[in-house]
py3Dmol code that shows the C-alpha trace and the ligand (Angstrom):
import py3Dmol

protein = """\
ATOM      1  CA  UNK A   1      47.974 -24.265   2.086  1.00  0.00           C
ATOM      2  CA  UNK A   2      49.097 -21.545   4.257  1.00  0.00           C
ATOM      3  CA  UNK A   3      45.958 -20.115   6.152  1.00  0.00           C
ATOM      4  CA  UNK A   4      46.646 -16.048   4.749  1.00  0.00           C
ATOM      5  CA  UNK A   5      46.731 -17.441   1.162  1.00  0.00           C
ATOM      6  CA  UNK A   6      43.788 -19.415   1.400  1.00  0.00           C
ATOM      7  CA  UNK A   7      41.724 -16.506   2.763  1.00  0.00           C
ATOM      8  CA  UNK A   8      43.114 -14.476   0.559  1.00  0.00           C
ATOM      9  CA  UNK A   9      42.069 -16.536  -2.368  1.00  0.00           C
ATOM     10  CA  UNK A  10      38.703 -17.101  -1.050  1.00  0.00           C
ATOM     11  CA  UNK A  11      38.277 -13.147  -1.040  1.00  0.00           C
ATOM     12  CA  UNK A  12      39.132 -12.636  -4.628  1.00  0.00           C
ATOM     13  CA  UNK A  13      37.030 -15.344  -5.863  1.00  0.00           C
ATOM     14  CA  UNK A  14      34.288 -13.354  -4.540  1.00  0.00           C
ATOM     15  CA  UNK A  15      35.200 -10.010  -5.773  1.00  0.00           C
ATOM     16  CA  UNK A  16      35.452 -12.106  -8.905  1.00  0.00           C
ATOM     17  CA  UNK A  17      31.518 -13.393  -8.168  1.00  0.00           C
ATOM     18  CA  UNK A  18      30.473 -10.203  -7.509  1.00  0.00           C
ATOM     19  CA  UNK A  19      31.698  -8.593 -10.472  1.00  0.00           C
ATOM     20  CA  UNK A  20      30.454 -11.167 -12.889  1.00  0.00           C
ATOM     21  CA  UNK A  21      26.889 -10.495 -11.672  1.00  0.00           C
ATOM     22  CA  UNK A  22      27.199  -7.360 -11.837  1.00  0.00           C
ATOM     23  CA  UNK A  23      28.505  -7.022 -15.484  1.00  0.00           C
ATOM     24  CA  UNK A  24      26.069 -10.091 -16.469  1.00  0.00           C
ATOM     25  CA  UNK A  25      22.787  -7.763 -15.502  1.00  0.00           C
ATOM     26  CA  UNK A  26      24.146  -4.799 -16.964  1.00  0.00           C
ATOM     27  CA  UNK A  27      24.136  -6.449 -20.300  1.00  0.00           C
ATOM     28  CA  UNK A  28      20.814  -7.997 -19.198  1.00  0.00           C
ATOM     29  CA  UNK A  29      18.578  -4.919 -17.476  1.00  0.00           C
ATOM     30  CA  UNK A  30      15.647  -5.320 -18.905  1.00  0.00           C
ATOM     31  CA  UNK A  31      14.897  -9.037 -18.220  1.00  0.00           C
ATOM     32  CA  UNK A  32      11.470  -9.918 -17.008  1.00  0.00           C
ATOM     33  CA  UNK A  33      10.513 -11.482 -13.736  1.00  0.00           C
ATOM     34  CA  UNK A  34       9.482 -15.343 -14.417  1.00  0.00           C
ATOM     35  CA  UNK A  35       6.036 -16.383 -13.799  1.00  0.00           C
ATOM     36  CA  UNK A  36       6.994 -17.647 -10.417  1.00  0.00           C
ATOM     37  CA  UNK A  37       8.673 -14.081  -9.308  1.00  0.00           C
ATOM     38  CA  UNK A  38       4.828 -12.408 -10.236  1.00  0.00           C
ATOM     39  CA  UNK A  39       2.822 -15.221  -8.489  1.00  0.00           C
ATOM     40  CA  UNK A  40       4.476 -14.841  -5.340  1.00  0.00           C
ATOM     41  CA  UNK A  41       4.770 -11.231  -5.693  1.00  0.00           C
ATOM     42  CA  UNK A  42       1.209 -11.002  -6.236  1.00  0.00           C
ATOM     43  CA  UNK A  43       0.026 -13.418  -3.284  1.00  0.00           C
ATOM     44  CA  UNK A  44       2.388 -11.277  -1.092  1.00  0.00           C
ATOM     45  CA  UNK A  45       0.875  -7.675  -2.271  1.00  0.00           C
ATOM     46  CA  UNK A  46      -2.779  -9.407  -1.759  1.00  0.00           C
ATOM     47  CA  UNK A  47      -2.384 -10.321   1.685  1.00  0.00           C
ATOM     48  CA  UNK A  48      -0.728  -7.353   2.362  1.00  0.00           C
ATOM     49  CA  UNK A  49      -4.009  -5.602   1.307  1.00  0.00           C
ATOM     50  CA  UNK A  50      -2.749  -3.788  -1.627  1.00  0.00           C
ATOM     51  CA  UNK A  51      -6.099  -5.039  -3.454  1.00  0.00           C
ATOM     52  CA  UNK A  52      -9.674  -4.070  -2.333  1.00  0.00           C
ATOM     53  CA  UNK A  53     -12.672  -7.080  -2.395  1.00  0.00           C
ATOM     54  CA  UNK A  54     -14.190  -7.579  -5.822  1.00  0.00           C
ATOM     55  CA  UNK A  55     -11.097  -4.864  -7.863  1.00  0.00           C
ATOM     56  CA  UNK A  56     -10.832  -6.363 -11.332  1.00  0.00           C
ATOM     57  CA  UNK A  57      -6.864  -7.675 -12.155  1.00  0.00           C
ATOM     58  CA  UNK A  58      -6.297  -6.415 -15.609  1.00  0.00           C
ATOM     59  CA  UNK A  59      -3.742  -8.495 -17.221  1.00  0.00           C
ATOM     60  CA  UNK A  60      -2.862  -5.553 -19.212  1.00  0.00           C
ATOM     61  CA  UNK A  61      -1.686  -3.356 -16.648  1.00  0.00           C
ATOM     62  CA  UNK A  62       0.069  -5.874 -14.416  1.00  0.00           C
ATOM     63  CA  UNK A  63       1.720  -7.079 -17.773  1.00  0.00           C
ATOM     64  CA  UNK A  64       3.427  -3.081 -17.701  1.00  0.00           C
ATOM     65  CA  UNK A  65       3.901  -3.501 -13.970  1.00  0.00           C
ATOM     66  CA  UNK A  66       6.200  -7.089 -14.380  1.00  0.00           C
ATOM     67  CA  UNK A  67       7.731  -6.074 -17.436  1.00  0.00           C
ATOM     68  CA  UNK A  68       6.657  -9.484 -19.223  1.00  0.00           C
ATOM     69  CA  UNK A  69       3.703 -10.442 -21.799  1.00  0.00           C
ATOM     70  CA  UNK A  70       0.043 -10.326 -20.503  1.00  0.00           C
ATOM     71  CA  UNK A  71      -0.150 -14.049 -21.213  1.00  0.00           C
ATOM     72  CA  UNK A  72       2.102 -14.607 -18.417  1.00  0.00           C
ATOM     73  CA  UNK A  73       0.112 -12.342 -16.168  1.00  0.00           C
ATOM     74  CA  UNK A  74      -3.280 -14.103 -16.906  1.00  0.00           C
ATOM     75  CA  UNK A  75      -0.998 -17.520 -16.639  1.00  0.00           C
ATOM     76  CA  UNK A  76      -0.724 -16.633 -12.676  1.00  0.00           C
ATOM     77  CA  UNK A  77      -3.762 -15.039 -12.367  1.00  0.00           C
ATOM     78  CA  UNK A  78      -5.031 -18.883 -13.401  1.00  0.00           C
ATOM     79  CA  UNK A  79      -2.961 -19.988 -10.731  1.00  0.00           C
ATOM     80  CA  UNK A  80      -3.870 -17.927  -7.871  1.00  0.00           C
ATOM     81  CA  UNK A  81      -7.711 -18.706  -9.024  1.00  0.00           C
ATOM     82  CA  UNK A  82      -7.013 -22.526  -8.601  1.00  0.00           C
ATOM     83  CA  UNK A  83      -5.199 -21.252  -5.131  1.00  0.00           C
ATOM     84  CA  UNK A  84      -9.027 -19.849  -4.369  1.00  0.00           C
ATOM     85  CA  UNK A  85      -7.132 -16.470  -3.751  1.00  0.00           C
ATOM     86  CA  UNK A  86      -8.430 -14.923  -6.776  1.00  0.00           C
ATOM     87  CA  UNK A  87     -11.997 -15.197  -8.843  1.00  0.00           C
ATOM     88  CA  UNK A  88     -12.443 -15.853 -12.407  1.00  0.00           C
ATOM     89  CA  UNK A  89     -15.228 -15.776 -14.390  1.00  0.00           C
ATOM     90  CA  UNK A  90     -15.660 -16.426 -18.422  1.00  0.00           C
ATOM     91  CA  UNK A  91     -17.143 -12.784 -19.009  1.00  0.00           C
ATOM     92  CA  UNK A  92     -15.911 -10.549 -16.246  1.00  0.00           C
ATOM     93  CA  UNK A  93     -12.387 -12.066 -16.446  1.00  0.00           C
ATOM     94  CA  UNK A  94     -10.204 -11.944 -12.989  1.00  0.00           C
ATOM     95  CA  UNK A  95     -11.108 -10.513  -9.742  1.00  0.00           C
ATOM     96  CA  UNK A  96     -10.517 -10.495  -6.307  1.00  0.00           C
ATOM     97  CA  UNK A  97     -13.048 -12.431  -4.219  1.00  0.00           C
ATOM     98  CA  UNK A  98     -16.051 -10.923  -2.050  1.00  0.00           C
ATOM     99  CA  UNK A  99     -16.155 -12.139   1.476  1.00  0.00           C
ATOM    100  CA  UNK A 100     -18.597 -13.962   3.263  1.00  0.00           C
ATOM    101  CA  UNK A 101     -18.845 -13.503   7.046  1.00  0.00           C
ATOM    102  CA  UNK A 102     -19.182 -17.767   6.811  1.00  0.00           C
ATOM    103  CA  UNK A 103     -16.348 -17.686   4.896  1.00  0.00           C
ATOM    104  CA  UNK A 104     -13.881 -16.408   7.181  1.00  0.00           C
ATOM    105  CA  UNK A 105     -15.123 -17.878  10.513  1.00  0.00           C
ATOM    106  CA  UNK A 106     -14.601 -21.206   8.197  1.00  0.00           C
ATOM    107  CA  UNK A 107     -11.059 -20.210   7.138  1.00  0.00           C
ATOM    108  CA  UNK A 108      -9.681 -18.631  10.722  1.00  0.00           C
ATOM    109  CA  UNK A 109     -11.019 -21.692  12.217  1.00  0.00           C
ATOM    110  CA  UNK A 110      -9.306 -23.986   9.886  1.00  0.00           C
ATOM    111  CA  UNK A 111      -5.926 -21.948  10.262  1.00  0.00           C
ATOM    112  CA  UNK A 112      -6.120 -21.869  14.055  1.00  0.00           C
ATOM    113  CA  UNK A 113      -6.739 -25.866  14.171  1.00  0.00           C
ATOM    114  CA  UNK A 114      -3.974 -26.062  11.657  1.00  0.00           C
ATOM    115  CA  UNK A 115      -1.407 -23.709  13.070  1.00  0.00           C
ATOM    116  CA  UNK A 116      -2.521 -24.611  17.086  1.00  0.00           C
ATOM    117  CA  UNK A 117      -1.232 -28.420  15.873  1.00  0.00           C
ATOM    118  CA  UNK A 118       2.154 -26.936  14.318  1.00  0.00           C
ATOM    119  CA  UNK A 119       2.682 -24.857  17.396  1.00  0.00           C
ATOM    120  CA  UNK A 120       2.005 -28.124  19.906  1.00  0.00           C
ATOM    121  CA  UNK A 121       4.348 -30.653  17.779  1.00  0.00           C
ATOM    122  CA  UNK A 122       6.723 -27.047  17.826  1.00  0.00           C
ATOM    123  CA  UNK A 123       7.157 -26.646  21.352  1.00  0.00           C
ATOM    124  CA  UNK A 124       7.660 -30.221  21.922  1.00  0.00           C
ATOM    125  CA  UNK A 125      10.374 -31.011  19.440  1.00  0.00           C
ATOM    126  CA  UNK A 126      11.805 -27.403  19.079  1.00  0.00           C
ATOM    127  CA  UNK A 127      15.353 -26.682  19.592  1.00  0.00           C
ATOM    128  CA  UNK A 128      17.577 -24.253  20.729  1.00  0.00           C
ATOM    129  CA  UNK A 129      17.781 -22.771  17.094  1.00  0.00           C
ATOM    130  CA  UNK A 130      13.739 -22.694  16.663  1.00  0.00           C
ATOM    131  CA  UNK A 131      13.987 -21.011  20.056  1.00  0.00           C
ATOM    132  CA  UNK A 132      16.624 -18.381  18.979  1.00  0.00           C
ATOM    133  CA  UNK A 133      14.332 -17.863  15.263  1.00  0.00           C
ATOM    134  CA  UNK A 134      10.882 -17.346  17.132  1.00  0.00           C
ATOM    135  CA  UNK A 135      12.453 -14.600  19.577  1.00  0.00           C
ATOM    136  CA  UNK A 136      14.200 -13.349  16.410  1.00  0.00           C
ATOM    137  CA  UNK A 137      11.027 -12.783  14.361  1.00  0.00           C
ATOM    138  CA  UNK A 138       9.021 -12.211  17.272  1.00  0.00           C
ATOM    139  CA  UNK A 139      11.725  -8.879  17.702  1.00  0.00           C
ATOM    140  CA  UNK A 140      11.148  -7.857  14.273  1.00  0.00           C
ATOM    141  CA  UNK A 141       7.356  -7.901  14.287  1.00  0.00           C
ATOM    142  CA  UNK A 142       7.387  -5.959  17.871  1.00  0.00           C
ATOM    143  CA  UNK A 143       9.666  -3.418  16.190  1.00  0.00           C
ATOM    144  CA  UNK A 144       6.895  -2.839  12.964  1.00  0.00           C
ATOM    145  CA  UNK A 145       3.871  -2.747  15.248  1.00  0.00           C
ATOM    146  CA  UNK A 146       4.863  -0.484  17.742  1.00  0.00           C
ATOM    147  CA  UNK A 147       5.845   1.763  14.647  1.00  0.00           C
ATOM    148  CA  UNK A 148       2.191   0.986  13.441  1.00  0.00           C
ATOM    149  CA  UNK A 149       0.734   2.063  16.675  1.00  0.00           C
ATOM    150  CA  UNK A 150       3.180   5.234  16.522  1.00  0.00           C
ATOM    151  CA  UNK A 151       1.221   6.697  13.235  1.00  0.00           C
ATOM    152  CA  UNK A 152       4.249   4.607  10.780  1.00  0.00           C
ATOM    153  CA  UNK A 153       2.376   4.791   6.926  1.00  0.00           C
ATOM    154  CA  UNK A 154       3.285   2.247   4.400  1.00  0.00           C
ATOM    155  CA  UNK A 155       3.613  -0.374   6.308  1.00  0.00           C
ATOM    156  CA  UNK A 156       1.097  -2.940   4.918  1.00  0.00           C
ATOM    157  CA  UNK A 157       3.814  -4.988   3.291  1.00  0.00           C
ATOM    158  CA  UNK A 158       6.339  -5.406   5.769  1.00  0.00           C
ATOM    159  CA  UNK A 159       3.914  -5.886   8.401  1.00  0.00           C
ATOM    160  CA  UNK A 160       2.284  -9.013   6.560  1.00  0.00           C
ATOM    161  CA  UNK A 161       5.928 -10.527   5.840  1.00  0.00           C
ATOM    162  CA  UNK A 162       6.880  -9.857   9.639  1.00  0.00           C
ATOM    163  CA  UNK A 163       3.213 -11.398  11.177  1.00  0.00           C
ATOM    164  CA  UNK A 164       3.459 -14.475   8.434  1.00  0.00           C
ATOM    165  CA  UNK A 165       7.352 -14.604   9.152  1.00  0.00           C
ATOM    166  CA  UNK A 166       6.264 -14.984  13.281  1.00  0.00           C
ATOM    167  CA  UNK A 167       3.656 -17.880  12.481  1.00  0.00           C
ATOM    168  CA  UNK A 168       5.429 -19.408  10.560  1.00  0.00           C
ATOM    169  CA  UNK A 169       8.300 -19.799  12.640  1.00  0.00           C
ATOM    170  CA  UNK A 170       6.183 -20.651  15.482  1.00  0.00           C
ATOM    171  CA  UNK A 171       5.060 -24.281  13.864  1.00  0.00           C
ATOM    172  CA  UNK A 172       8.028 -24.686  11.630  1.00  0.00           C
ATOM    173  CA  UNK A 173      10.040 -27.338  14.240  1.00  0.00           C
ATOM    174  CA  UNK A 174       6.369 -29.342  13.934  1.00  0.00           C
ATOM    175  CA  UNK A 175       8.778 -31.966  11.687  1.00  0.00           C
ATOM    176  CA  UNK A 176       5.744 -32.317   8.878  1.00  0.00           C
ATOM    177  CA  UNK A 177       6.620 -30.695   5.653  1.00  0.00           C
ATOM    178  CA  UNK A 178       3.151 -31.564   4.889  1.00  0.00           C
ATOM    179  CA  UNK A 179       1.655 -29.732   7.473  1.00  0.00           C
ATOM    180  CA  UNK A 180       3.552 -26.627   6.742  1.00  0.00           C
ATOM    181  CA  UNK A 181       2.570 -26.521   2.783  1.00  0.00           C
ATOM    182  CA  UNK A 182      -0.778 -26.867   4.143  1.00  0.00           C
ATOM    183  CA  UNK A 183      -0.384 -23.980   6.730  1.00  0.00           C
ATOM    184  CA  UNK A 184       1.250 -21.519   4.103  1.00  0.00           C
ATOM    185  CA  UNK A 185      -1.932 -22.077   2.121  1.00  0.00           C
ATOM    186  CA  UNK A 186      -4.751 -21.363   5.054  1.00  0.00           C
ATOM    187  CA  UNK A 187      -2.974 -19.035   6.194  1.00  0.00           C
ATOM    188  CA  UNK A 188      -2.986 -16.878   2.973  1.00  0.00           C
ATOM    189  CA  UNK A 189      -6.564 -17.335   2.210  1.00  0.00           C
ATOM    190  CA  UNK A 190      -7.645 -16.445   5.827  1.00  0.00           C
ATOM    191  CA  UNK A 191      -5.395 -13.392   5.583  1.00  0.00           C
ATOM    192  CA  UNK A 192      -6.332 -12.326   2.284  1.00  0.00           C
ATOM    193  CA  UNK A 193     -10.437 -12.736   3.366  1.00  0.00           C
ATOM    194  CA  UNK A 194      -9.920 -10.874   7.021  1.00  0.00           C
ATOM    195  CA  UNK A 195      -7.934  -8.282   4.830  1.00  0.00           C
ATOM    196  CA  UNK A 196     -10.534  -7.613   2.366  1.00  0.00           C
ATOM    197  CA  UNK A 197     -13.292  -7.769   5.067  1.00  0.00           C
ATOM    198  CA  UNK A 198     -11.231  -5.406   6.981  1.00  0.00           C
ATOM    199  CA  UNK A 199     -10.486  -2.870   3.811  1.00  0.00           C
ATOM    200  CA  UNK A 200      -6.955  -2.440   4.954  1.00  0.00           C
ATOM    201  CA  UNK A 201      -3.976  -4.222   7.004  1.00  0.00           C
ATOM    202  CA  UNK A 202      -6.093  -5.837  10.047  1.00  0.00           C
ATOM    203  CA  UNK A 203      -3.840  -4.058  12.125  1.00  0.00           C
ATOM    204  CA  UNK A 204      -4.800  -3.866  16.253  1.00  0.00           C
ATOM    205  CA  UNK A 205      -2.706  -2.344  19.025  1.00  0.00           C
ATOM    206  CA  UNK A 206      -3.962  -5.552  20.800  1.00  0.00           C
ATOM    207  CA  UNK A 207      -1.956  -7.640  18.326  1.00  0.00           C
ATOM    208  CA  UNK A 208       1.697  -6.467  20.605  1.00  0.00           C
ATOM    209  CA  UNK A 209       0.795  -8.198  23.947  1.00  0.00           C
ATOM    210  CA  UNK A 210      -0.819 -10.814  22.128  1.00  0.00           C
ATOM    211  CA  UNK A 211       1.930 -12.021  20.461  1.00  0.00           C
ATOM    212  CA  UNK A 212       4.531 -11.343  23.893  1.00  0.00           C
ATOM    213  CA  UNK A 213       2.357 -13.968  25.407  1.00  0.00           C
ATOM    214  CA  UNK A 214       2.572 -16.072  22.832  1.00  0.00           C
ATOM    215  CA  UNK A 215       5.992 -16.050  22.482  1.00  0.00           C
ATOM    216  CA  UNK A 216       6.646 -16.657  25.926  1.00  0.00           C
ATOM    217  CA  UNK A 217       4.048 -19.367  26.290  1.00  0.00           C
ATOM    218  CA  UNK A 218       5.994 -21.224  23.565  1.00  0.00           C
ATOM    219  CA  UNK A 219       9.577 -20.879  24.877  1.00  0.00           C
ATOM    220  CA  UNK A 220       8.515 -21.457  28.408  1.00  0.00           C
ATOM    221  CA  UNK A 221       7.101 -24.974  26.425  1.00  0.00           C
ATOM    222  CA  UNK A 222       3.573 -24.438  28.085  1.00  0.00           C
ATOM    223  CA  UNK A 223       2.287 -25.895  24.907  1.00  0.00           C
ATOM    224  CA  UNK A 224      -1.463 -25.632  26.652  1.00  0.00           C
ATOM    225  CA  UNK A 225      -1.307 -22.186  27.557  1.00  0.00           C
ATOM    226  CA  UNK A 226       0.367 -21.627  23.819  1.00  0.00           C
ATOM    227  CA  UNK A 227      -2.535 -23.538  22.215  1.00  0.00           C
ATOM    228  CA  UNK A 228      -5.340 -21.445  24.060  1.00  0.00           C
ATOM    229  CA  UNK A 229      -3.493 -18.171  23.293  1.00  0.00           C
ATOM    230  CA  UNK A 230      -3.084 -18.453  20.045  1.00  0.00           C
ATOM    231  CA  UNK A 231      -6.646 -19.214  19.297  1.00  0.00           C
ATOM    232  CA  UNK A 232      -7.557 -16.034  21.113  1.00  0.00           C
ATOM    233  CA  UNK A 233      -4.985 -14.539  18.769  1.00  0.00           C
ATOM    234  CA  UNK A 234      -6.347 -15.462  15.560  1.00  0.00           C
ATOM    235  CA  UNK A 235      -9.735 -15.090  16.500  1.00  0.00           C
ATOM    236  CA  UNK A 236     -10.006 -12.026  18.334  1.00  0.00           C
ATOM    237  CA  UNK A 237      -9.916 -10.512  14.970  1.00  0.00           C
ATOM    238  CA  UNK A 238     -13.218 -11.533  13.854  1.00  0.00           C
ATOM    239  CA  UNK A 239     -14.735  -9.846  17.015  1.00  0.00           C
ATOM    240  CA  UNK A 240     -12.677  -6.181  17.345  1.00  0.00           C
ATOM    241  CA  UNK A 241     -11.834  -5.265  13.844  1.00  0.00           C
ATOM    242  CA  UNK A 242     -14.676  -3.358  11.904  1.00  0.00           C
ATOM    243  CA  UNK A 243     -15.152  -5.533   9.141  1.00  0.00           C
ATOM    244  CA  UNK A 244     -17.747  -5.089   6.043  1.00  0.00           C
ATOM    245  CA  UNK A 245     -18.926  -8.564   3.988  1.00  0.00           C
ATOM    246  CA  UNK A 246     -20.479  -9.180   0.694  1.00  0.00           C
TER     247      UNK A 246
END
"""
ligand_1 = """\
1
ZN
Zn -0.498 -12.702 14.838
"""
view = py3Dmol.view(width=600, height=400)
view.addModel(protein, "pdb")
view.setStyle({"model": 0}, {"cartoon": {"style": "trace"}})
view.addModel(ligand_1, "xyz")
view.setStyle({"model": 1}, {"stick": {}})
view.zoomTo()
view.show()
């Protein structure tokens, strides 16, 4: 086929796309987000500290918030409590968790023994394409916390994406799906706990070098120097952040 008609066709096939969509949710506006859409929409909004420690989850005001029927909102709530991200009790229904000091020297120690493994297996079978992803996300999260440390408000979500987005970059040429699954799970519950402990984002100016060195560390394949920063990183936290536990 001549090379003009086939691009040609190819373009109105996705006008044609595009279109279809678009007329398919007009007809359909008011359709509710699955249960899936609200779980991870809620585990992103609680590690981006959008709940305080111990605020009750009423399924009948999230049910407003999703559009969809409260049974589906205390259907996820379930799930995040079997996730140990949120608490439930028979009487006081679902909450968010009080921290223990214990519990989050536990957790961040468990993430950075995770996450130090994931960055080691990285840097060692990493490619040119992890390379070109870390500096990408590592550009991105440089760009949000130096408009933190300007005085930028409502950041909270986009700064948790960009930080997870960073991490999770850094161990994801590690070549263990396992490993990963596991990461994305420590990693939320010791982000969630430093949050609440914190009462807000965990944000510190520190964080900017921090993560330079990292990123350098890791393309320059120093995997020791890597491994040692990084457990700085995630631990420096626990020492310079005012933090208040239960
Ligand atoms: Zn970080």
């Amino acid at each position: 086929m001549d090379f003009r008609i086939s691009v040609f066709l190819r373009e109105i096939l996705k006008i044609t796309k595009f279109w279809m969509s678009a007329l398919m949710n007009v007809h359909n506006p008011t359709r509710p987000a699955s249960s899936l859409d609200i779980y991870w929409d809620l585990r992103k909004r609680m590690i981006a500290a959008d709940f305080g420690a111990g605020d009750k989850l009423k399924p009948d005001e999230l049910r407003d918030r999703y559009g969809c029927a409260a049974s589906t909102i205390r259907e996820v709530l379930f799930r995040l409590s079997c996730d140990r991200l949120v608490n439930f009790q028979d009487q006081r229904g679902f909450r968010m968790p009080e921290v223990s000091r214990q519990m989050l020297h536990e957790l961040t120690d468990l993430r950075a023994l995770v996450e130090r493994e994931g960055a080691r297996l990285s840097i060692e079978h990493g490619d040119l394409e992890w390379e070109a992803d870390l500096t990408a996300a590592h550009h991105k999260l440089t760009h949000v916390e130096t408009s933190i440390s300007k005085g930028a408000q409502d950041y909270n979500q986009v700064l948790a994406a960009s930080e997870w987005q960073f991490h999770r970059t850094l161990i994801s040429a590690c070549g263990s799906e396992t490993l990963k699954d596991h990461y994305r799970d420590v990693h939320d519950r010791q982000r969630l706990s430093l949050v609440l402990a914190a009462g807000g984002t965990a944000y510190r100016d520190g964080n900017i070098a921090e993560h330079k060195a990292i990123l350098d560390a890791a393309l320059a394949r120093d995997a020791k120097l890597c491994d040692e920063l990084l457990d700085a990183h995630l631990h420096r936290g626990l020492e310079t952040l005012k933090l208040n536990f239960a």
